[in-house]
C-alpha positions as CSV (number, residue, x, y, z in Angstrom):
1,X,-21.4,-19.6,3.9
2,X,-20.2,-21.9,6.6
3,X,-17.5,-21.0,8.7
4,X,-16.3,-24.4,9.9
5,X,-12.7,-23.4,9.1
6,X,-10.1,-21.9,11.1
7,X,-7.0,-20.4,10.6
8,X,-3.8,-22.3,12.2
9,X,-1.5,-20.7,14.6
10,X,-3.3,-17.6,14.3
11,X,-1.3,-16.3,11.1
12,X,-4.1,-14.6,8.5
13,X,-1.9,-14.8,5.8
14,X,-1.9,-13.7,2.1
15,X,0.3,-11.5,-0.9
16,X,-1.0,-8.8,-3.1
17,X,0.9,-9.0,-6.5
18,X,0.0,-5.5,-8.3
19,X,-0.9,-4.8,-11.7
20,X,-2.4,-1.9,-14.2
21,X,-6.0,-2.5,-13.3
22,X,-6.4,-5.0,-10.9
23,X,-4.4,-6.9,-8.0
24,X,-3.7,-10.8,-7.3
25,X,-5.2,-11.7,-4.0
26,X,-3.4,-15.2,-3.4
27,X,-4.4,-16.9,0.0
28,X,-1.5,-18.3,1.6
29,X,-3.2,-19.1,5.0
30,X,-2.9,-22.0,6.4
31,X,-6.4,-23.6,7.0
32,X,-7.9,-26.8,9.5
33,X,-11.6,-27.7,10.5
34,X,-12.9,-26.6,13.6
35,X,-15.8,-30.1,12.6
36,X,-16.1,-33.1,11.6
37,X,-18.0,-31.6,9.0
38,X,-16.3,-31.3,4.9
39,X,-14.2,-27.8,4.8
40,X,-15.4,-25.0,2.8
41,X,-13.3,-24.4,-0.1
42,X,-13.8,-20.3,0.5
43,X,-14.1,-17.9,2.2
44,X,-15.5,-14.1,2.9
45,X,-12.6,-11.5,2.7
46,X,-13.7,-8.2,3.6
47,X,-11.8,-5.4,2.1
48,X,-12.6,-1.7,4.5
49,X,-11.9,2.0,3.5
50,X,-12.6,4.2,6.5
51,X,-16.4,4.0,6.3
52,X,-16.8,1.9,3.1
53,X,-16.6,-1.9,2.4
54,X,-16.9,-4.9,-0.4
55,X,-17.1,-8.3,0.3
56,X,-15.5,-10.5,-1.9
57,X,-15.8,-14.6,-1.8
58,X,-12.1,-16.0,-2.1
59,X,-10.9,-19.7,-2.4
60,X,-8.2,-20.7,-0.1
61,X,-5.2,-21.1,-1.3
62,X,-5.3,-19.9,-4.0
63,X,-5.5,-16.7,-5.9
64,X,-8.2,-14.4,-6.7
65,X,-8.0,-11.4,-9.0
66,X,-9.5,-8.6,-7.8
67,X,-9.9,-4.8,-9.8
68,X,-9.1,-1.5,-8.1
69,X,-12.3,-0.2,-9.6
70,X,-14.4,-3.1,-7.2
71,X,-12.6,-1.6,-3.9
72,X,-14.4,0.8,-1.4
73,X,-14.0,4.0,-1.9
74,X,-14.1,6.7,0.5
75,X,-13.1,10.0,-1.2
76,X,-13.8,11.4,-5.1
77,X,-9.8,12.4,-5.3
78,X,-8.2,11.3,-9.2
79,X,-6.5,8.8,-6.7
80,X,-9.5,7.6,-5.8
81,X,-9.4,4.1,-5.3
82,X,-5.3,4.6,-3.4
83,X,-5.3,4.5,0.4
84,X,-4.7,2.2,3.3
85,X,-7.7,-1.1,3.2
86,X,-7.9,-3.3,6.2
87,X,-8.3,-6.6,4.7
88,X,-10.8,-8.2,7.2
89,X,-12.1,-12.3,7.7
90,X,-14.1,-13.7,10.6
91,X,-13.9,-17.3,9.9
92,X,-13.7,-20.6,12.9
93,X,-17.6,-20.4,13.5
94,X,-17.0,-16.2,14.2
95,X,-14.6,-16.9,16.9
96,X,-11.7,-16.3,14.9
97,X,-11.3,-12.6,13.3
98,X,-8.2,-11.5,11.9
99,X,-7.3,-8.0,10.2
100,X,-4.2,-6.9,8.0
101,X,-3.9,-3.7,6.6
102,X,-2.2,-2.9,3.1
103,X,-1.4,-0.1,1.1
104,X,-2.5,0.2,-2.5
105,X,-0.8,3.1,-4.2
106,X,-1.4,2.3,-8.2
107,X,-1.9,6.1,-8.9
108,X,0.6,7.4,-6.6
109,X,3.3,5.8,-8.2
110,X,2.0,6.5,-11.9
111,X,2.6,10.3,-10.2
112,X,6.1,9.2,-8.7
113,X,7.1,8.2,-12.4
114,X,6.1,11.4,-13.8
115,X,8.5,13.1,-11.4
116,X,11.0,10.7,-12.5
117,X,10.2,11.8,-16.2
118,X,10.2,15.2,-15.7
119,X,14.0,14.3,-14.1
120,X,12.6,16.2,-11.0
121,X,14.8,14.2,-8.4
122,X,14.4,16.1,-5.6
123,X,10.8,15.7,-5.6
124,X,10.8,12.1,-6.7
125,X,12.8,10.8,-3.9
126,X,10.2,13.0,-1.0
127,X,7.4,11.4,-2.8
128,X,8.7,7.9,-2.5
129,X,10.1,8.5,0.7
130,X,6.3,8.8,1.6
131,X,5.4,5.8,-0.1
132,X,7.8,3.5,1.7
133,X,6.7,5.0,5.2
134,X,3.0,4.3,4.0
135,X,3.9,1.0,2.8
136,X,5.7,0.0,5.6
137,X,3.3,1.0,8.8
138,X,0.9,-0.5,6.6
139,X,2.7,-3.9,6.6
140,X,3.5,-3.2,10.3
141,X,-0.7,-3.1,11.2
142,X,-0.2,0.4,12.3
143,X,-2.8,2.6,10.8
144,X,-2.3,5.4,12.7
145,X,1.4,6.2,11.1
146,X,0.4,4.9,7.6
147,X,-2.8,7.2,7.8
148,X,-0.7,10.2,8.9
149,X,1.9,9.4,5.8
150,X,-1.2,8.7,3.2
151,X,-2.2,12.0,3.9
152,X,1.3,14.0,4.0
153,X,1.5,11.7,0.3
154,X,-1.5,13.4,-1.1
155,X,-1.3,16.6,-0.2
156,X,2.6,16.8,-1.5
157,X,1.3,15.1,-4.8
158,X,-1.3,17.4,-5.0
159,X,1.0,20.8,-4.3
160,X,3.3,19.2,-6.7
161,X,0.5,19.4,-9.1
162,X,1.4,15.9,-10.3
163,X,-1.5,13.8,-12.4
164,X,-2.2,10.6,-11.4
């Protein structure tokens, strides 16, 4: 794939519209040549989970749908495909490289709504308390803090005993 695109202003930018099994990807970077030569029409988007990756080939954009059971997965949890990606492109001839990080919590929050079933409240609010910190450092690029929250999430789900 060429890479004769780059990204302007330096803003890798896209959304992530959740759903039961799989997630919109839409692309809302926006794209110049770096030649004279036609501009691709896609791109590589490289989705990372600690030591495990996919590459996926993504039009710019527009949207791609992508299902949870095609991401990386690094542990063999019932959660397994939740956790904090780094959503990674090197485009502009590999002079440009650009990484986001975004949480995808599908199961977790089938657990939260159990909670909320069971009309354990208490519980419910810790749980999401832990998903908005994960969410949020997440959206923030820190990985440390959204890491250190991802794991404080699993292991009160999992005291909790709650199924995914």
């Amino acid at each position: 794939m060429n890479q004769h695109s780059c990204i302007q202003d330096q803003e890798f930018n896209f959304v992530i519209d959740h759903r039961d099994d799989y997630f919109i990807y839409t692309d809302r970077s926006s794209w110049i040549s770096s030649t004279k030569l036609a501009p691709e029409s896609t791109y590589e988007l490289e989705i990372i989970n600690g030591t495990k990756s996919n590459k996926f080939t993504v039009p710019k954009n527009l949207s791609t749908i992508i299902k949870y059971t095609e991401l990386p997965v690094n542990c063999d949890l019932p959660c397994n495909f939740d956790g904090v990606y780094t959503f990674k492109v090197v485009t502009c001839q590999n002079t440009q490289e650009f990484e986001r990080y975004e949480a995808i919590l599908e199961n977790v929050l089938c657990a939260y709504d159990q909670l909320i079933y069971k009309d354990d409240w208490e519980n419910a609010k810790l749980i999401m308390k832990y998903i908005e910190y994960v969410k949020s450092y997440s959206r923030r690029n820190m990985l440390e803090y959204s890491s250190k929250y991802y794991e404080l999430l699993m292991k009160t789900i999992k005291k909790l005993n709650c199924n995914c």
